[in-house]
C-alpha positions as CSV (number, residue, x, y, z in Angstrom):
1,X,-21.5,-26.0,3.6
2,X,-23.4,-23.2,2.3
3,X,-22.9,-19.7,3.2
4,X,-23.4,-15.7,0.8
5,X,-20.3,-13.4,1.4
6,X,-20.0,-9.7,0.1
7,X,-17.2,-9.7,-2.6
8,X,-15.4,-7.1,-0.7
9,X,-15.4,-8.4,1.9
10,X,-14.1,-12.1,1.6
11,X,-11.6,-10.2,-1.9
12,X,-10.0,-8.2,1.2
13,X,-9.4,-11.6,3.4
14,X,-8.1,-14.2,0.7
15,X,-6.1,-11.7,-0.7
16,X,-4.0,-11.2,2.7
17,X,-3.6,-15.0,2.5
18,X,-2.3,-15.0,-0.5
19,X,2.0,-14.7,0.4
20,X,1.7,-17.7,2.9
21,X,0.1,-19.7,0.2
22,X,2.9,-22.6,-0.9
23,X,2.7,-22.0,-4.9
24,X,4.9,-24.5,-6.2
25,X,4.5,-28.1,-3.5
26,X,4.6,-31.4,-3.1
27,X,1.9,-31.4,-0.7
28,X,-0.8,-29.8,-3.0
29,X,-3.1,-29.1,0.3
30,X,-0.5,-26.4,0.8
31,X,-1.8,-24.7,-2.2
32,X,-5.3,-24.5,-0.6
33,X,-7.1,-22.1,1.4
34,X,-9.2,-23.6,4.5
35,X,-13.1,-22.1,4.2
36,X,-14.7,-23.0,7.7
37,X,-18.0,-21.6,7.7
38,X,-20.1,-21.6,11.1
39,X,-22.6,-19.2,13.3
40,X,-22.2,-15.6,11.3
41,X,-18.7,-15.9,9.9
42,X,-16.6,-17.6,7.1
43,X,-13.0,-18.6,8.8
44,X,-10.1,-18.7,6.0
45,X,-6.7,-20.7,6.7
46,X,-3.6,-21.0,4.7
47,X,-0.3,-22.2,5.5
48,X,2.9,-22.8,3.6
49,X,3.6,-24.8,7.1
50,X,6.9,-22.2,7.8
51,X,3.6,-19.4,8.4
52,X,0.2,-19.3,8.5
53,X,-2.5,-16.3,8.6
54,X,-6.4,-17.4,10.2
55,X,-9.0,-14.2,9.2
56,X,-12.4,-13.9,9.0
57,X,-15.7,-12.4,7.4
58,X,-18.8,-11.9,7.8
59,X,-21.2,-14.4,5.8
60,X,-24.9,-15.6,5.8
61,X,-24.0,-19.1,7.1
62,X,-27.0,-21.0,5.8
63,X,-25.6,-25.2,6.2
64,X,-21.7,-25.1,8.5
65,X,-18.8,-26.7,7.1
66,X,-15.6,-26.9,5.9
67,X,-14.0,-27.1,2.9
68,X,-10.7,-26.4,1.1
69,X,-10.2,-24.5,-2.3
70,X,-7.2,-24.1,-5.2
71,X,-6.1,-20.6,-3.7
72,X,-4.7,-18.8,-7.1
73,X,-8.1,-19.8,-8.7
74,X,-10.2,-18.6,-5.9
75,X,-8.8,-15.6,-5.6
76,X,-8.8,-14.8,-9.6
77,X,-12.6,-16.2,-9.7
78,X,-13.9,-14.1,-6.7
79,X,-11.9,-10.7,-7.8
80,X,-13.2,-11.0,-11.2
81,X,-17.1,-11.1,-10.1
82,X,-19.5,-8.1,-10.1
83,X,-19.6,-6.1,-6.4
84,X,-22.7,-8.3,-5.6
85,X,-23.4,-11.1,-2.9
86,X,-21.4,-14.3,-3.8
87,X,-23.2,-18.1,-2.9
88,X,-20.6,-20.6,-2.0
89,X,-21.9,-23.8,-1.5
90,X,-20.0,-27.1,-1.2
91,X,-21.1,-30.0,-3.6
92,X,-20.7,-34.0,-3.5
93,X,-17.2,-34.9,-4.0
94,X,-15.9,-32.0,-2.6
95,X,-16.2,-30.0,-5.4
96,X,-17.2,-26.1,-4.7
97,X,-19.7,-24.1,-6.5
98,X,-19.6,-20.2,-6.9
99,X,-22.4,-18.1,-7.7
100,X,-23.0,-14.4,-8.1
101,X,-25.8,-12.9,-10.6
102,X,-25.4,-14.8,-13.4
103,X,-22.1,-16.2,-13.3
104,X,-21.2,-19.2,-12.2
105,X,-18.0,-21.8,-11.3
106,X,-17.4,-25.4,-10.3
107,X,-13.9,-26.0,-8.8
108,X,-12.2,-29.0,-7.1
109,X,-11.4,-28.8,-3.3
110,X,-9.9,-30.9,-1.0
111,X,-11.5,-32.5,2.2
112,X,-10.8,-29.9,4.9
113,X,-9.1,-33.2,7.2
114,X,-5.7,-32.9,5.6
115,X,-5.1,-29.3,6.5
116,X,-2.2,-29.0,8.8
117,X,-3.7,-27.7,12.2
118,X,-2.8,-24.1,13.0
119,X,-1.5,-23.2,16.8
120,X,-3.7,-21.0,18.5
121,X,-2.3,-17.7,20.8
122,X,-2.5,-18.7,24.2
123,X,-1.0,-16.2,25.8
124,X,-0.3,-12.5,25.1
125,X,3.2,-11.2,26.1
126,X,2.6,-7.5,24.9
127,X,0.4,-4.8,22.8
128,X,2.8,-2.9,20.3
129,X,1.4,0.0,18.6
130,X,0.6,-1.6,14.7
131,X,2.1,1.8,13.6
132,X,5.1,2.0,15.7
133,X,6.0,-1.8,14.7
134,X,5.3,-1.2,10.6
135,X,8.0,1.5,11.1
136,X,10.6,-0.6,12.7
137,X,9.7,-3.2,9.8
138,X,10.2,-0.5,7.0
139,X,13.4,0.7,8.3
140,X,15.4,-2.8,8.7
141,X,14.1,-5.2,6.1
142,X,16.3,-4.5,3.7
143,X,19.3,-5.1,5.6
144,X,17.8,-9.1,5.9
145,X,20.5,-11.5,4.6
146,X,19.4,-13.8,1.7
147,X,21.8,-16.0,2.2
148,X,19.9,-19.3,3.7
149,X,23.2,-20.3,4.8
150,X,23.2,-18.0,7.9
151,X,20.8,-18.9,9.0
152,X,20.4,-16.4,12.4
153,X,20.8,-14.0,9.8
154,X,17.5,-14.6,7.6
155,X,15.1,-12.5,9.7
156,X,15.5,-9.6,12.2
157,X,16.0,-9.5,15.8
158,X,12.8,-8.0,17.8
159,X,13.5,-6.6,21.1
160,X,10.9,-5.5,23.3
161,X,11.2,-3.8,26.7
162,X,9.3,-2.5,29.3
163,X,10.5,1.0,28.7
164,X,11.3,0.4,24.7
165,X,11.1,-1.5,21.4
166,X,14.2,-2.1,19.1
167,X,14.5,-3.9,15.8
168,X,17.8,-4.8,13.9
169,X,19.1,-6.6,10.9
170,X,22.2,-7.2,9.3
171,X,23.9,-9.7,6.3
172,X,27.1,-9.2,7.5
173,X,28.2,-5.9,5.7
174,X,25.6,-3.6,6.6
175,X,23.5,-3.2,9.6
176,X,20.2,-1.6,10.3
177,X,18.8,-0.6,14.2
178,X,15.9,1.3,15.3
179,X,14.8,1.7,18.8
180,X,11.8,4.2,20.3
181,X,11.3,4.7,23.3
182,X,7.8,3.3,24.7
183,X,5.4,2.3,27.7
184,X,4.5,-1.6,27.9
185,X,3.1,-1.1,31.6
186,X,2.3,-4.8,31.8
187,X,5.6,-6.1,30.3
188,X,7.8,-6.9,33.3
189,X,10.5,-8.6,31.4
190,X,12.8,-8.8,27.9
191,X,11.3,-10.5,25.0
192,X,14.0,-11.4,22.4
193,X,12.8,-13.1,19.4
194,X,14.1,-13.6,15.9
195,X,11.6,-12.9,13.2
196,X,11.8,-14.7,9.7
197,X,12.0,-12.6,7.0
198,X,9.3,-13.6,5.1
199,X,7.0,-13.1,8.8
200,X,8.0,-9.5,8.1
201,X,7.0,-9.1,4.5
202,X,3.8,-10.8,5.3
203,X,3.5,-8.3,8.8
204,X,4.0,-5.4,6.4
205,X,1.2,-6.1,4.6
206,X,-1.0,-6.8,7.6
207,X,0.5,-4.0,9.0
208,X,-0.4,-1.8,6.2
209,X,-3.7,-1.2,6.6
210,X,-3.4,-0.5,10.5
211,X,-5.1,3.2,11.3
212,X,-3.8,5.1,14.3
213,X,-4.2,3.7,17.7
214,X,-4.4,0.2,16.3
215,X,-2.5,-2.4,18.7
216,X,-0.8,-5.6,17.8
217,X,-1.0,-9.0,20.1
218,X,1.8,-10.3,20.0
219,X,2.8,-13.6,21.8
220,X,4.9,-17.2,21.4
221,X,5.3,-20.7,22.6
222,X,8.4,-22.8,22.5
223,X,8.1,-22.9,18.4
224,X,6.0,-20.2,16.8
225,X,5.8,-16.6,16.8
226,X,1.6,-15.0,16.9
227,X,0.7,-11.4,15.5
228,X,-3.4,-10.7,16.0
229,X,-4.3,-7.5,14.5
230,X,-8.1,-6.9,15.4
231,X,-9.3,-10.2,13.6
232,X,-6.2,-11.0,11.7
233,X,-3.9,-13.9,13.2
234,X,-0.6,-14.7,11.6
235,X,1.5,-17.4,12.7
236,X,5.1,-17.6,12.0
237,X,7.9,-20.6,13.1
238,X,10.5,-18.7,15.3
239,X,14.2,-18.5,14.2
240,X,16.3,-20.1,16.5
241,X,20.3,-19.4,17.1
242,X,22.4,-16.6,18.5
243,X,22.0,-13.4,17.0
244,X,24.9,-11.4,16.3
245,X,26.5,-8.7,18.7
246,X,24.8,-6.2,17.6
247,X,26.6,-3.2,20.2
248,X,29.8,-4.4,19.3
249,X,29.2,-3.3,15.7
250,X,27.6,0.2,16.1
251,X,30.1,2.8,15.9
252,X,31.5,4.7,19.1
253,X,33.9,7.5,17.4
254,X,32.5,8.3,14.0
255,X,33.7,12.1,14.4
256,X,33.7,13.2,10.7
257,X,30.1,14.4,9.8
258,X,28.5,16.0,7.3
259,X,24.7,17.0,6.6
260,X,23.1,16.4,3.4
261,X,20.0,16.8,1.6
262,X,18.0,13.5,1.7
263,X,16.9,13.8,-2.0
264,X,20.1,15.3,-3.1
265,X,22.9,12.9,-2.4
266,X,20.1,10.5,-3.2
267,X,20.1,11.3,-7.1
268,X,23.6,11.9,-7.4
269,X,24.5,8.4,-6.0
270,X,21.9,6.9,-8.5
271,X,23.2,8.8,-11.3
272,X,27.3,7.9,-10.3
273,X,26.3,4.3,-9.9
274,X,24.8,4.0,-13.6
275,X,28.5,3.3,-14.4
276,X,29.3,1.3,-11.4
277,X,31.1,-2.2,-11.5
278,X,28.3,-4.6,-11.9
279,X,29.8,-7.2,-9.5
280,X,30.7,-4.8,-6.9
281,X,28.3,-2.0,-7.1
282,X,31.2,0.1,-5.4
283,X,31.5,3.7,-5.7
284,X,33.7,6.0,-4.2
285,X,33.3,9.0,-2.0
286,X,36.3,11.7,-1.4
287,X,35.6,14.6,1.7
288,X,38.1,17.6,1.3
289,X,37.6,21.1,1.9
290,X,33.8,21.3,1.9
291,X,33.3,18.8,-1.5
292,X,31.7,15.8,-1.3
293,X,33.4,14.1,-4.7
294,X,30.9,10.7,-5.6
295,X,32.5,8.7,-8.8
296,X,32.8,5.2,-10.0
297,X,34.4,3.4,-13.1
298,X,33.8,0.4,-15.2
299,X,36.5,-0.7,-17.3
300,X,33.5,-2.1,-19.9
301,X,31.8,0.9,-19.7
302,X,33.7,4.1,-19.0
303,X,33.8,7.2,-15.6
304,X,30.9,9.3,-13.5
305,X,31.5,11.8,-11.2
306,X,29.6,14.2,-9.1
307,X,30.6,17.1,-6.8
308,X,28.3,18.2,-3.8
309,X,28.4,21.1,-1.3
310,X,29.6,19.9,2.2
311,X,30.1,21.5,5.5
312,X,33.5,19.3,5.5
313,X,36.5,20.7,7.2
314,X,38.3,18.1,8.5
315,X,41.5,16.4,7.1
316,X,40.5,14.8,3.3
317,X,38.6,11.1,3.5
318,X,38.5,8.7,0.6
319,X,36.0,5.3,1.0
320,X,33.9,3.4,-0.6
321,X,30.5,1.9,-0.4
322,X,28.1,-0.7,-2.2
323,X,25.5,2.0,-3.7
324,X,22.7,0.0,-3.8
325,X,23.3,-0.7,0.4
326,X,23.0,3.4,0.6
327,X,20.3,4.0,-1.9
328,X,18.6,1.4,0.2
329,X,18.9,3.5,3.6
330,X,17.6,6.6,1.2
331,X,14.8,5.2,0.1
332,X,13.5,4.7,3.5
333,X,14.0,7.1,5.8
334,X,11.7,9.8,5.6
335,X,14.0,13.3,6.8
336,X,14.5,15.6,4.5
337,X,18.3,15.8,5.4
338,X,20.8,13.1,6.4
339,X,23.8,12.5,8.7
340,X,26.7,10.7,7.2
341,X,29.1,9.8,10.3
342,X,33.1,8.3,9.4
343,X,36.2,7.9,11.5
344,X,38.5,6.7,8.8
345,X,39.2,5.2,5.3
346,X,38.9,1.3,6.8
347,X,36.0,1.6,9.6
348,X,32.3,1.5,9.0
349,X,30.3,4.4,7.9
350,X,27.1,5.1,10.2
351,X,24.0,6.6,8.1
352,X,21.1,8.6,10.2
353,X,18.4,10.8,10.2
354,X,19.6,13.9,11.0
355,X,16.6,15.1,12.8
356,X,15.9,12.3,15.4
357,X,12.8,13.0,17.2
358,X,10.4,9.9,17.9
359,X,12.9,7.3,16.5
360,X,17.0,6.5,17.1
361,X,17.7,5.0,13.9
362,X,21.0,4.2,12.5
363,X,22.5,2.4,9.6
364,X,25.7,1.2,9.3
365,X,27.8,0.3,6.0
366,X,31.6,-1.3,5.8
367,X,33.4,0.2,4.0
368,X,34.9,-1.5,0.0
369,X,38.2,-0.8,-1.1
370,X,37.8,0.8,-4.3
């Protein structure tokens, strides 16, 4: 195998396989990346066997082949070359020489035979807008449990329809949902799949350097779930189990409201939950006579408090929330003002933009006694 490779090129490939890469394994073929070299490309691989990502760049193919390299070291050797054409060439005893001006590297590889084999997408179910999808990713996968003991909870439930797209999340005391409303003409069904978490943090990278107008395959068989973006394939093992009921938990008569400034109520609950129980990250939240009255206490540490204008006129409402589960909904959502929903001291507290226009996105919080 023999092939030359601009270095921004093949830098901007290995580094996307670099999160499905298995860092610390028993199987040390894991830790490799695949280099399959034939007609006018270079084909990278890597798995950590749970996902997978198959790219490709262009390359002066000058003897095909396959070999596998040390990941980590790759990447560091490749990104710390001049911006000049690189020779890789494969040597006896698989070992793998690197060339570029005057610099040059020997490292051990591994034959290319012990790689696990990666599924390819048959069949395409649908063409999500790479945009639309990044979105629904930002907006719910925080709400992930990390738990690996619920297991249905560890990734987020995708649910495409022919009129719509929906993503939610939950760990059990918070929940995240987005839904907006699109056209999949040839979709004639419900596809209901449950994404891994780490699938989503590798998407979101993917995702991220999608332009406008970009489309994502996306497809499955009985055990995997595929995501091709232009030449970009990443493969993730499907979740299996019953998610949650998800409509049973979103609020129907959260009648108390109030409208606040996104960046507002975001910096006073950062500044209240300096001196927040460590444990229970709980502060409190009081609604009376158009106040909005954040506070915590720490016993170890001492009292904060901070008084906002409201719009509040109903009777007075005292409940608390984990801060960290509503500076995570803050941190995210991109309206410059926010709708706070309640119904009482001991139901759930539903979070929203208040100016809905593409997206319906809500994010509900249980309320802590504090």
């Amino acid at each position: 195998m023999e092939f030359i490779v601009k270095k921004f090129e093949i830098l901007r490939e290995i580094s996307l396989t670099q999160g499905v890469v298995e860092k610390k394994t028993t199987i040390p073929i894991l830790a490799n990346l695949l280099m399959d070299a034939r007609g006018e490309n270079v084909h990278l691989a890597a798995t950590d066997l749970e996902l997978g990502i198959k790219t490709n760049c262009r390359a002066k193919v000058k003897k095909e082949g396959c070999i596998t390299t040390p990941a980590k070291s790759f990447l560091d050797i490749i990104r710390s070359l001049p911006d000049a054409d690189i020779k890789i060439k494969r040597l006896e005893n698989d070992w793998v020489q690197i060339t570029c001006g005057s610099a040059s590297f020997k490292i051990v590889g591994l034959p290319s035979d012990n790689f696990p084999a990666l599924p390819e997408l048959k069949e395409n179910l649908v063409d999500i807008p790479a945009l639309v999808l990044l979105n629904l990713i930002n907006k719910t996968i925080f709400a992930i449990a990390s738990e690996e003991s619920r297991y249905t909870l560890n990734g987020a439930l995708l649910l495409v329809k022919p009129l719509s797209v929906t993503m939610v999340s939950t760990d059990g005391h918070r929940l995240a949902h987005i839904e907006k409303q699109a056209n999949f003409e040839n979709l004639n069904t419900e596809v209901r799949v449950l994404i891994p978490k780490k699938a989503l943090a590798e998407l979101q990278r993917l995702l991220a350097e999608a332009e406008e107008g970009d489309l994502i395959s996306f497809g499955k068989d009985a055990t995997h779930l595929f995501f091709r973006l232009k030449n970009r394939l990443m493969i993730s093992r499907m979740l299996t189990g019953q998610f949650p009921n998800y409509d049973a938990v979103l609020p129907k008569e959260n009648s108390k409201t109030i409208i606040l400034n996104r960046e507002e109520i975001g910096s006073a609950v950062k500044r209240v939950s300096l001196l927040a129980d460590d444990k229970s990250r709980a502060i409190r939240i009081l609604l009376d006579n158009n106040k909005l009255e954040i506070s915590s206490s720490n016993t170890d540490l001492g009292e904060a408090k901070e008084t906002l204008e409201t719009d509040y006129t109903a009777d007075p409402l005292q409940i608390g929330f984990n801060c960290q589960y509503l500076l995570d909904f803050l941190s995210v959502t991109q309206d410059s003002s926010v709708s706070f929903d309640f119904k009482d001291e001991q139901s759930a507290g539903q979070l929203r933009p208040a100016t809905e226009e593409d997206y319906h996105y809500r994010y509900i919080v249980m309320p802590m006694r504090v």
